[in-house]
C-alpha positions in Angstrom: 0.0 0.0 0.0 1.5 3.3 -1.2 1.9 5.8 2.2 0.2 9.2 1.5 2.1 12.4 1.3 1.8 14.9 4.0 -0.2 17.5 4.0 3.5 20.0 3.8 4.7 17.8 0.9 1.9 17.8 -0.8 1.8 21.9 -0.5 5.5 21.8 -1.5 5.1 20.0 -4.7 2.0 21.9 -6.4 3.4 25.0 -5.5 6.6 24.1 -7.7 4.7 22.7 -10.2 2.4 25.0 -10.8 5.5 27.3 -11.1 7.1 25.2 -13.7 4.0 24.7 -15.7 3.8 28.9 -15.9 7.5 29.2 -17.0 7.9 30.4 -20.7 9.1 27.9 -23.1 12.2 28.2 -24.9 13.0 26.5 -28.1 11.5 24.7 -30.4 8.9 22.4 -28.9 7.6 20.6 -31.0 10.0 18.2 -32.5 12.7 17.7 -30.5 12.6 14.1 -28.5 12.0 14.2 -24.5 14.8 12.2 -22.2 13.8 10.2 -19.5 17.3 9.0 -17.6 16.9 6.5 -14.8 19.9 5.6 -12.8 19.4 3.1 -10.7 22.2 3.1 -7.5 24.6 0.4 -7.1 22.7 -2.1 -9.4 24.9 -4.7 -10.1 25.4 -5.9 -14.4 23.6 -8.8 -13.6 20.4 -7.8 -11.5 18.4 -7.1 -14.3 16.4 -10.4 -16.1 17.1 -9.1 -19.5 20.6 -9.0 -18.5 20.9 -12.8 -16.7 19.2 -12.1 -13.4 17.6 -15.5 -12.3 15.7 -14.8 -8.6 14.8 -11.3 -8.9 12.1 -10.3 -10.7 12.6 -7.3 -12.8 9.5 -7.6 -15.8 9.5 -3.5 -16.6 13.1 -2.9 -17.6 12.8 -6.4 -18.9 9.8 -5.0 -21.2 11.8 -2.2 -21.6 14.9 -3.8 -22.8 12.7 -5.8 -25.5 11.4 -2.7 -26.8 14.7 -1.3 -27.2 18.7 -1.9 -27.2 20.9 -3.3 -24.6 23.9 -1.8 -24.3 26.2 -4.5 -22.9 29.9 -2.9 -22.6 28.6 0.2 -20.6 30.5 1.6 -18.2 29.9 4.2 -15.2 32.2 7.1 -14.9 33.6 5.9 -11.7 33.0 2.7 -9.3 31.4 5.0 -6.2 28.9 7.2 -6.6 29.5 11.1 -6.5 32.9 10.8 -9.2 30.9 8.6 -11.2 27.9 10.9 -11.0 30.2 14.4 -12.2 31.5 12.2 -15.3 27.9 11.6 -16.4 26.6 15.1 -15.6 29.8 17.0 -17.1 30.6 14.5 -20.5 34.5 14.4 -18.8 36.2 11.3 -18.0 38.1 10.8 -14.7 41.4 12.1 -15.6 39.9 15.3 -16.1 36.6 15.6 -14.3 36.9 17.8 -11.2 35.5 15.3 -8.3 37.7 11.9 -8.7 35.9 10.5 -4.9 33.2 10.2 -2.8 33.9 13.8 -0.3 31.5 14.8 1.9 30.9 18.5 3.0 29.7 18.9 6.6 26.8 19.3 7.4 25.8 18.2 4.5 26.1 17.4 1.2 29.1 16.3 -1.2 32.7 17.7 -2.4 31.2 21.0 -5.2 31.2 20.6 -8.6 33.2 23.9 -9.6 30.5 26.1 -11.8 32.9 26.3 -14.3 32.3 22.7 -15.3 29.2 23.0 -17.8 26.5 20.2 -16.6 24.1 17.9 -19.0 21.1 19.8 -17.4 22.5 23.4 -18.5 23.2 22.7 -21.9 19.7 20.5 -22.5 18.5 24.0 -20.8 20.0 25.9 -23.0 18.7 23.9 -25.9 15.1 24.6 -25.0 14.6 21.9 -22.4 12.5 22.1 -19.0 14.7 20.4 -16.4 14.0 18.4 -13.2 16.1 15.9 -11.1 14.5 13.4 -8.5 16.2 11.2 -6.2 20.0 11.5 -5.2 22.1 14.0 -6.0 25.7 14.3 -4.7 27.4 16.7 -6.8 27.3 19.4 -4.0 25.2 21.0 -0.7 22.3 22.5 -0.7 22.0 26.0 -1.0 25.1 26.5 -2.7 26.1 27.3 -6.1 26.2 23.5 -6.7 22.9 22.2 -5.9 20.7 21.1 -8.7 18.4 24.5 -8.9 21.7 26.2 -9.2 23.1 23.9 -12.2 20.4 24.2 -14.5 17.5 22.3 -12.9 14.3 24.1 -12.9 12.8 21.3 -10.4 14.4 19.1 -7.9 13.3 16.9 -5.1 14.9 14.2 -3.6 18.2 14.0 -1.2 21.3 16.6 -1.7 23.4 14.3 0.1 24.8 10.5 -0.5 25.1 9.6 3.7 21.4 11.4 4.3 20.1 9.2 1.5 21.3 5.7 3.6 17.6 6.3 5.0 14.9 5.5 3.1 12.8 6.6 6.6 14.2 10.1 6.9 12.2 13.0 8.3 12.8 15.2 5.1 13.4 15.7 1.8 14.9 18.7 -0.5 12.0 20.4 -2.6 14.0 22.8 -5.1 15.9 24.8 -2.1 13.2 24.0 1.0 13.3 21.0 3.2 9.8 19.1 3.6 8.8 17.0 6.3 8.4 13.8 6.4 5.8 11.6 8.7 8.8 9.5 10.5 9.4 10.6 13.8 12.1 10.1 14.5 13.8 8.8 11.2 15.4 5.9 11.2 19.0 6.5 10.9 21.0 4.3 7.8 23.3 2.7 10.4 23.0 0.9 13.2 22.9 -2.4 14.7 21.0 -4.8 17.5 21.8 -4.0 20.8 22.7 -6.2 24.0 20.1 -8.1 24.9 17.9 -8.0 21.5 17.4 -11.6 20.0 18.4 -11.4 16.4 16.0 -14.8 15.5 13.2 -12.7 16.9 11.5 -10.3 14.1 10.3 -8.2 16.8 14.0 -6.9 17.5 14.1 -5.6 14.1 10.9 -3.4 14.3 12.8 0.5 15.2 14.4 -0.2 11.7 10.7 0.2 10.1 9.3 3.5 9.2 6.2 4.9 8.5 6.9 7.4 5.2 8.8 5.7 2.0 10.7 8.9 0.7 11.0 6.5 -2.5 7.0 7.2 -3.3 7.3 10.9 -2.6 10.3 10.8 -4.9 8.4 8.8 -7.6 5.0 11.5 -7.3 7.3 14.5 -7.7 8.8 13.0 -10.8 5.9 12.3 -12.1 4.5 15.5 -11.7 6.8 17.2 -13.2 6.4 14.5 -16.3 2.5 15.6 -16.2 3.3 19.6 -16.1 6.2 18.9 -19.0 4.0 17.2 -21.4 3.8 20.3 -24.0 7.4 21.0 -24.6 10.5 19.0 -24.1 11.8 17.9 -21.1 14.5 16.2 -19.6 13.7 13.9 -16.4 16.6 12.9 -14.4 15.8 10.1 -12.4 18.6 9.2 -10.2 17.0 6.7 -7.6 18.5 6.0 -4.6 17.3 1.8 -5.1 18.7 -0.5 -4.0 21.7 1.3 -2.4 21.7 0.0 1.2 20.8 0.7 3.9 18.1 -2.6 3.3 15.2 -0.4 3.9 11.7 -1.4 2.1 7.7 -1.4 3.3 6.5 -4.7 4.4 3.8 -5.3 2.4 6.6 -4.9 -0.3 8.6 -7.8 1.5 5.6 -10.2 1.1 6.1 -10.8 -2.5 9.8 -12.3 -1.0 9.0 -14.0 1.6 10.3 -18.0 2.0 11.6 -17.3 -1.5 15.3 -17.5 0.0 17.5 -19.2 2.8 17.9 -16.3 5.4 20.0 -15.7 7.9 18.9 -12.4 10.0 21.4 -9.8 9.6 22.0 -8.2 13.4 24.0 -5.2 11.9 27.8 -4.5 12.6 29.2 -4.6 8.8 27.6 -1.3 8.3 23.8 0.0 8.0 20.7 -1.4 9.5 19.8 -5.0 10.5 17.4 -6.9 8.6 15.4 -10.0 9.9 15.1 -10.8 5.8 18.1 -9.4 4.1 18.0 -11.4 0.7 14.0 -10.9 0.6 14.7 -6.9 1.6 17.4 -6.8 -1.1 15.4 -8.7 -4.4 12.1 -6.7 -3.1 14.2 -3.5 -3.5 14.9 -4.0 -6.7 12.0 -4.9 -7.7 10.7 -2.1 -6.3 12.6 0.1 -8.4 11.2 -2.1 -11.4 7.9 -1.0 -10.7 8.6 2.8 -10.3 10.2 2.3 -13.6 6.9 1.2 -15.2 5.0 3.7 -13.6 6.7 6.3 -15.0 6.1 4.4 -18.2 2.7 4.1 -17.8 2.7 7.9 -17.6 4.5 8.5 -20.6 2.0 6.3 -22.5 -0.9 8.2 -21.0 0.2 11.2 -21.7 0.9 10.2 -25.1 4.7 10.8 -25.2 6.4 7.6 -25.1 6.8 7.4 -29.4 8.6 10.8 -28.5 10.6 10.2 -25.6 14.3 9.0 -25.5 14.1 6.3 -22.2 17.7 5.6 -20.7 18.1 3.0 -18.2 21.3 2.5 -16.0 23.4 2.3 -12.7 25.9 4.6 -11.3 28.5 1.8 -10.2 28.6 -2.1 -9.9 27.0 -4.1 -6.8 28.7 -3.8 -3.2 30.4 -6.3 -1.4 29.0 -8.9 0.4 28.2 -9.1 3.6 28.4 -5.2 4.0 25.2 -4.3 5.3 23.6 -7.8 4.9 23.8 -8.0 1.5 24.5 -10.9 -0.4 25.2 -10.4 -4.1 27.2 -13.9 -4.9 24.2 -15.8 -4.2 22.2 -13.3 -6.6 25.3 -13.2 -9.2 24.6 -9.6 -9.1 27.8 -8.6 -11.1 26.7 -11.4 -13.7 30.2 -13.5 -13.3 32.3 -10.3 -13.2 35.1 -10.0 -11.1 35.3 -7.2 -8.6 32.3 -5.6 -7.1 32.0 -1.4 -6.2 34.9 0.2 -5.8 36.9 -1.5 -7.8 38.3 -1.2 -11.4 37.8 -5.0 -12.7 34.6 -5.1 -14.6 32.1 -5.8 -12.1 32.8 -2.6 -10.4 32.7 -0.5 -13.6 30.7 -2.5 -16.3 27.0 -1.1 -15.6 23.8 -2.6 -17.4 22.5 0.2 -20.1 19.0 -0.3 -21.9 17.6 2.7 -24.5 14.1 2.7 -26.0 13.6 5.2 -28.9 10.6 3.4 -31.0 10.9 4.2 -34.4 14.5 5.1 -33.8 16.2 2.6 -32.1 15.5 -0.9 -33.1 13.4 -3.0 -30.5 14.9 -6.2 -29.3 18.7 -4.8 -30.2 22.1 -4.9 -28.8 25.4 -3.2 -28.8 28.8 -4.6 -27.5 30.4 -1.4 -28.4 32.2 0.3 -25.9 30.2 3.6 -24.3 31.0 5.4 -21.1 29.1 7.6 -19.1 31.0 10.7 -20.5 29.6 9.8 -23.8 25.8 10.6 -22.8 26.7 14.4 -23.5 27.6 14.3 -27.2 25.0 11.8 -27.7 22.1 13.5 -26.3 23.5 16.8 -28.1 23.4 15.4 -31.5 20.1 13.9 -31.1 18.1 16.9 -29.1 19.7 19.8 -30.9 22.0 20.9 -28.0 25.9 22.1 -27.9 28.6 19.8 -26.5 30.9 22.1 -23.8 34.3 22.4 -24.8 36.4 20.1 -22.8 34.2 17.0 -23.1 35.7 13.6 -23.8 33.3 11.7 -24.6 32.2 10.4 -28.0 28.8 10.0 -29.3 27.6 7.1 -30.2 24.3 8.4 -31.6 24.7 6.4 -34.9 25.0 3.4 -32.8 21.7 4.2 -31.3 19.9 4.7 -34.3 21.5 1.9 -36.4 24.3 3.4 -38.8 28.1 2.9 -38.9 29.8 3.6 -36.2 33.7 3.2 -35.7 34.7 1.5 -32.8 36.0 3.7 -29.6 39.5 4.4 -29.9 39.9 3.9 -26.2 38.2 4.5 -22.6 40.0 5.4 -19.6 39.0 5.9 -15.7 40.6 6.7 -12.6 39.7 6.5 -9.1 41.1 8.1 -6.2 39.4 5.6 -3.7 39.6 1.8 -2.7 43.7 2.3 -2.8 43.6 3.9 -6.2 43.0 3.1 -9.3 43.5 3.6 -13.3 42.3 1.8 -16.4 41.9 1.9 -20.0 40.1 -0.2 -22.6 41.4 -0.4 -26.1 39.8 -2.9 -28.4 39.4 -6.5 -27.1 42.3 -4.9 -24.1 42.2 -3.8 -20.7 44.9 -2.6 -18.7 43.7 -2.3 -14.9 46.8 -0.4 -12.2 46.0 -1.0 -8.5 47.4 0.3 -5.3 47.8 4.0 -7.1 49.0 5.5 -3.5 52.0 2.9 -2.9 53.3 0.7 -5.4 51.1 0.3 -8.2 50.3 -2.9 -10.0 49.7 -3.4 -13.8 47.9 -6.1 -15.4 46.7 -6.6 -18.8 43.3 -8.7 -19.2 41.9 -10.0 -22.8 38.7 -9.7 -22.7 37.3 -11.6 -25.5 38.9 -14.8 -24.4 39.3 -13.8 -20.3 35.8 -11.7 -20.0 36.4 -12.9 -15.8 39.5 -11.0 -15.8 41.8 -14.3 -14.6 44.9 -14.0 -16.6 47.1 -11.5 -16.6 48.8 -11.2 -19.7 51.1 -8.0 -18.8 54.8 -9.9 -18.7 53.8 -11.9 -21.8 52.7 -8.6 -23.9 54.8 -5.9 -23.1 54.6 -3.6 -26.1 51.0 -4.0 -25.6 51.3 -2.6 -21.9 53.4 0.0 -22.8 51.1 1.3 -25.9 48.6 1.1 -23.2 50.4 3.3 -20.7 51.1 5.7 -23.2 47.3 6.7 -23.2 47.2 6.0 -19.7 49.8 9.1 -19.4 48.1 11.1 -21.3 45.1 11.2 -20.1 45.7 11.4 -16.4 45.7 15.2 -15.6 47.1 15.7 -11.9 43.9 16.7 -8.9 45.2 18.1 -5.3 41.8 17.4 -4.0 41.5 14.1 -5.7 45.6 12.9 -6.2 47.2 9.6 -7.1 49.5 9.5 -4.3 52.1 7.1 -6.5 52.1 9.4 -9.1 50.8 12.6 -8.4 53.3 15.5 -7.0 53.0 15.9 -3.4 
């Protein structure tokens, strides 16, 4: 059963719409496509069905990947969230983008995006678009020069910072640049574990880990009021949900559909976030969950007529997490699809990220693409095809004739870095990847294969060393120094 907004929230959200639906529309309305980006958090490659998923039940994106193409060499800009998130908003790849790490700025919110980085949302802006972002945001605190309204977003609603979004029972939200309350009180915090005395076979000791309010629904009604207000000129929805990023927080009614479906073993808390009675069932009905937001927002664009014109992208920010961090358990889902490395990490499970785009008429239904597409790449692609202007400085390459079935050549490489998890670099080149490891000491090189060693298990880098060093050459290159975000092996310090 869907909880019903407050009577605040409620206020809070028809007073911004009915702003947005009197602002003046810029541009050409009439034939340029809508965009509808969903970015799931932390989904693993393989959680989706359409991309191998066997016990979770995912039938909207499946539907969705039917009716459109699956992009199967995807990668995220960064294996964590924020760096990964500035890569996708900005069209830069790590060695140039300006936030390289998760950084949080107290109270609250992330490390700034500087305003001299042109954002996705500004130049769809300038191109005639009405803006809104719903879910998690990350790329700097409210109020500031960095927070969505500020960076080209005429609505936003959601959480402004990563740690406040570990709560799916929080007291408040962000509504443009106002908080709104929320009916949990208190909030249940995102960490936390049993305490002495509290049986952790007894589902009763579980029960100050429930709320009452699901900021997920409040998230979903926002977006799709701004979808209902946007229907008469184009618009660009940025859906970045915060499912199924731990903490392993969903309804119970939602839990039902889960229940017995799995061996449990209760999760009492003490590897980070909240205890679960259920953790597999909490996990799967999360995603799920997600699933179904999904289609709603579907539903909507069907009944509002707009789907035949609306560009859908589906995708994560960063691979799955590591088992058994807050009670999750993503080998016994294969949530990384058979990938090694999991968040965090460089190897593919951390970095490779499932993609789906429907288009009808324009991308062929039932299609898929092995070519290699990073998140930087977004920007020039959704330039070319809704008529905006790609910022100098981007790196990425569009891959819009991929999309809508011409030639395309294949990427002449992709390179990331990461200033987390020990540091890392990497750079694909054809069937090749090299990975380095342990940036901030003594870094390790290895050279993967992929077409014969997709699982990353042979390390080819002393057998192929003109191959390693052609690599390193780009490597080089595109590694621009960060003193906020530095390589401690090879950076100046």
């Amino acid at each position: 059963m869907r909880r019903q907004l407050s009577i605040a929230l409620l206020a809070a959200i028809s007073s911004s719409c009915a702003e947005l639906s009197n602002a003046p529309i810029a541009g050409a309305a009439k034939l340029q496509p809508n965009v509808l980006f969903v970015m799931a958090d932390d989904l693993g490659y393989g959680e989706l069905g359409s991309f191998g998923q066997q016990k979770i039940r995912t039938p909207r994106l499946d539907q969705l990947a039917r009716e459109g193409m699956r992009l199967t060499r995807h990668y995220c800009g960064s294996p964590v969230c924020a760096p990964s998130r500035c890569v996708l908003m900005t069209g830069k790849h790590p060695g140039t983008a300006a936030v390289r790490n998760n950084k949080e700025h107290k109270p609250e919110g992330q490390w700034a995006l500087p305003t001299s980085e042109p954002m996705m949302s500004e130049m769809l802006k300038g191109a005639g678009y009405t803006t809104g972002a719903f879910g998690k945001w990350g790329l700097g605190p409210p109020l500031t020069t960095s927070d969505p309204i500020a960076r080209g977003y005429d609505r936003f609603f959601g959480y402004n910072c990563q740690r406040h979004a570990h709560s799916y029972y929080t007291n408040y939200l962000w509504s443009d640049r106002e908080k709104v309350a929320l009916a949990n009180d208190p909030a249940v915090k995102g960490h936390g574990k049993l305490r002495d005395g509290e049986d952790a076979n007894d589902p009763a000791s579980y029960a100050r880990f429930r709320g009452e309010d699901y900021a997920p629904d409040h998230i979903l009604d926002a977006a799709k009021d701004f979808l209902r207000q946007s229907k008469d000129q184009p618009f660009f929805l940025y859906y970045p949900s915060v499912i199924p990023h731990l903490a392993l927080h969903i309804p119970e009614d939602e839990l039902e559909q889960y229940d017995g479906a799995f061996p449990e073993t209760p999760y009492p808390g003490g590897k980070g976030y909240t205890p679960h009675f259920k953790p597999k069932a909490a996990y799967a009905a999360m995603i799920t969950r997600l699933d179904r937001s999904v289609g709603e927002l579907l539903d909507l664009l069907d009944e509002l007529g707009l789907a035949d014109n609306t560009i859908v992208v589906f995708t994560s920010d960063n691979g799955a997490t590591h088992s058994p961090i807050g009670g999750t358990d993503v080998d016994f889902f294969n949530s990384c699809g058979g990938l090694r490395g999991r968040k965090g990490s460089m190897y593919e499970g951390g970095i490779r990220v499932p993609g789906i785009v429907r288009w009808p008429g324009r991308v062929a239904a039932g299609s898929a693409s092995d070519r290699v597409t990073g998140f930087e790449d977004w920007m020039p692609t959704l330039a070319e095809l809704c008529g905006g202007q790609t910022p100098d400085g981007c790196n990425g390459v569009s891959f819009a004739a991929t999309l809508t079935g011409g030639d395309q050549r294949e990427r002449g490489f992709l390179y990331r870095e990461f200033a987390g998890y020990r540091g890392w670099q990497a750079v694909w080149q054809g069937d090749y990847k090299l990975v380095r490891s342990n940036m901030h000491k003594e870094p390790v090189t290895e050279l993967f294969d992929l077409s014969e060693d997709p699982t990353e298990q042979r390390d080819l880098a002393n057998q192929m060393p003109e191959r390693v060093a052609e690599m390193m050459a780009v490597v080089n290159r595109e590694h621009t120094p960060s003193e906020t975000f530095p390589l401690k092996a090879i950076d100046p310090h």
